[in-house]
C-alpha positions as MATLAB code, in Angstrom:
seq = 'XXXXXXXXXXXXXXXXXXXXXXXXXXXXXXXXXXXXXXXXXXXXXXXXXXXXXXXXXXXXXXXXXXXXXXXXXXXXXXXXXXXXXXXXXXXXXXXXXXXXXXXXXXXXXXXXXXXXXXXXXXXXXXXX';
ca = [
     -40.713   14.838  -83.767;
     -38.790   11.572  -84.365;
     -39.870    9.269  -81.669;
     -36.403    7.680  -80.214;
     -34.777   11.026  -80.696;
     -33.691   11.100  -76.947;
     -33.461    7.469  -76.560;
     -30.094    6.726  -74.893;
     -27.708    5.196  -77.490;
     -25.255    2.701  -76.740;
     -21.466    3.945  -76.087;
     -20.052    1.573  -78.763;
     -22.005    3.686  -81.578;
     -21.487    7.247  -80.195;
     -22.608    9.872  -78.088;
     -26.171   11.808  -78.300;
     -25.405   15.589  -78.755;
     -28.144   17.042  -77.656;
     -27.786   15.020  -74.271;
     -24.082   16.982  -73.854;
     -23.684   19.711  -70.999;
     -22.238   23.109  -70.989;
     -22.289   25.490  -73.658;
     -18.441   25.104  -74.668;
     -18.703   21.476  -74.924;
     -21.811   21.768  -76.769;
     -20.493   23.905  -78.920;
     -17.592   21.586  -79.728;
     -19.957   18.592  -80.022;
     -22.181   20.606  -82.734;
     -18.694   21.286  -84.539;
     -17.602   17.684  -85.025;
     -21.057   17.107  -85.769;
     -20.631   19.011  -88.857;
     -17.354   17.391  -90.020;
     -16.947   15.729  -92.852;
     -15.742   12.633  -91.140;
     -19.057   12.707  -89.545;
     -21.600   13.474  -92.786;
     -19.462   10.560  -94.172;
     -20.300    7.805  -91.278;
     -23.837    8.988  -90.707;
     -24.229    8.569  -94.964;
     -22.619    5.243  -95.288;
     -24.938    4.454  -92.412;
     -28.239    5.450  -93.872;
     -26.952    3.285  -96.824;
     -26.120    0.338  -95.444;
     -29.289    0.593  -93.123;
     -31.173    1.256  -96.380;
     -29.408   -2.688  -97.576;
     -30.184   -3.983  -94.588;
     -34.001   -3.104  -94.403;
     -34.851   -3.542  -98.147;
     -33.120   -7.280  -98.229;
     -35.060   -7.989  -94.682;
     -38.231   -6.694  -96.679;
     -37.369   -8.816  -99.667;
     -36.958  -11.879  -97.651;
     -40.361  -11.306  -96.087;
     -42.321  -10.971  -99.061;
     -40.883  -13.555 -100.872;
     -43.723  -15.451 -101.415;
     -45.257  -12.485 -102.657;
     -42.404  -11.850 -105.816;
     -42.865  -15.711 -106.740;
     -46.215  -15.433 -107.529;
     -45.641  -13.002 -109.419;
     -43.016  -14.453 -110.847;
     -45.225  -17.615 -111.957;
     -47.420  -14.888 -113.785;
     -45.008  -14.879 -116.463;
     -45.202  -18.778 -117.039;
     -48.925  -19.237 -116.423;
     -51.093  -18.505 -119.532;
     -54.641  -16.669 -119.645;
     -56.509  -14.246 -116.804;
     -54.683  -16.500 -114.203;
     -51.666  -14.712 -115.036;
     -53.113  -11.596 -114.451;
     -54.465  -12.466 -111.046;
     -51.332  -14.117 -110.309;
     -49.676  -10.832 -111.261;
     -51.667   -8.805 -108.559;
     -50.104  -10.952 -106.093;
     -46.590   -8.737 -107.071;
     -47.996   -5.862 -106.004;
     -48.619   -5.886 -102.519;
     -45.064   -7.755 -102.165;
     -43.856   -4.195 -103.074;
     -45.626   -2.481 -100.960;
     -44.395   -4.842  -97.955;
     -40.720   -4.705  -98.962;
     -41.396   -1.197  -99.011;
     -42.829   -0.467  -95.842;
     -40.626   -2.495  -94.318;
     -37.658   -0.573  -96.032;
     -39.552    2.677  -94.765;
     -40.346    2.038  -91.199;
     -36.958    0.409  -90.229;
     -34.382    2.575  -92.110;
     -36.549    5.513  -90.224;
     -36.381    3.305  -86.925;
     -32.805    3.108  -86.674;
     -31.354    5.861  -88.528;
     -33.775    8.301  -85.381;
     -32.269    5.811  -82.866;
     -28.952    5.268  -83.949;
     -27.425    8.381  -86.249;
     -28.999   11.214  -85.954;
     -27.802   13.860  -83.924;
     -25.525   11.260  -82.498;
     -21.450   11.384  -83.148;
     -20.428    8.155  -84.297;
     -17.614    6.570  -83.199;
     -15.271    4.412  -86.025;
     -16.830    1.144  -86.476;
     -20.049    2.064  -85.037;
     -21.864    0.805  -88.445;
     -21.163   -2.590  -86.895;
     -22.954   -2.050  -83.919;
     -25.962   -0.384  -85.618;
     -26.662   -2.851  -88.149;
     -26.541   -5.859  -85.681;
     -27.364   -4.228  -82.060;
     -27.454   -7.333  -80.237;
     -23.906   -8.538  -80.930;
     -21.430   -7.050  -78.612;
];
């Protein structure tokens, strides 16, 4: 089970449908769920939460890319060791990418109908 899947979400992004009363109203809820409208928000969201996590894993692992980076200039087995350094910058960026676009997208979008201009909201959640 997604682990924020019942966390409450704020009103300017939407409203939670499996937190909705009554069977009619559920009903309704599940229905605009399924829009098009709605697909359409909750994919631009995954994408732009996909950008925002993989240039916040970049910028953490920076360190990581410029060593390898130097591997290219560098001549002999240093540049192979210096190479080795690139990996694990991927796998950062990566896991970073990973963890927060599953993070947010379970706490923010789904099951939740989005509201217009919600994707503000979700990528920076402590502006107001």
């Amino acid at each position: 089970m997604i682990a924020h899947a019942l966390a409450p979400v704020p009103e300017v992004v939407g409203r939670r449908v499996d937190t909705v009363e009554g069977e009619f109203e559920r009903a309704v809820c599940e229905a605009m769920y399924r829009s098009a409208e709605q697909r359409r928000r909750r994919w631009s969201a995954g994408l732009a939460l996909g950008l925002k996590h993989g240039l916040r894993g970049v910028l953490f692992s920076w360190p990581l890319y410029l060593l390898g980076a130097a591997a290219l200039v560098v001549p002999g087995n240093l540049s192979l060791m210096l190479l080795l350094f690139f990996l694990p910058g991927l796998w950062v960026a990566g896991y970073i990418l990973r963890t927060g676009v599953r993070e947010d997208y379970a706490r923010y979008v789904h099951r939740v109908l989005l509201r217009p201009g919600a994707l503000r909201h979700i990528l920076f959640p402590g502006r107001v």
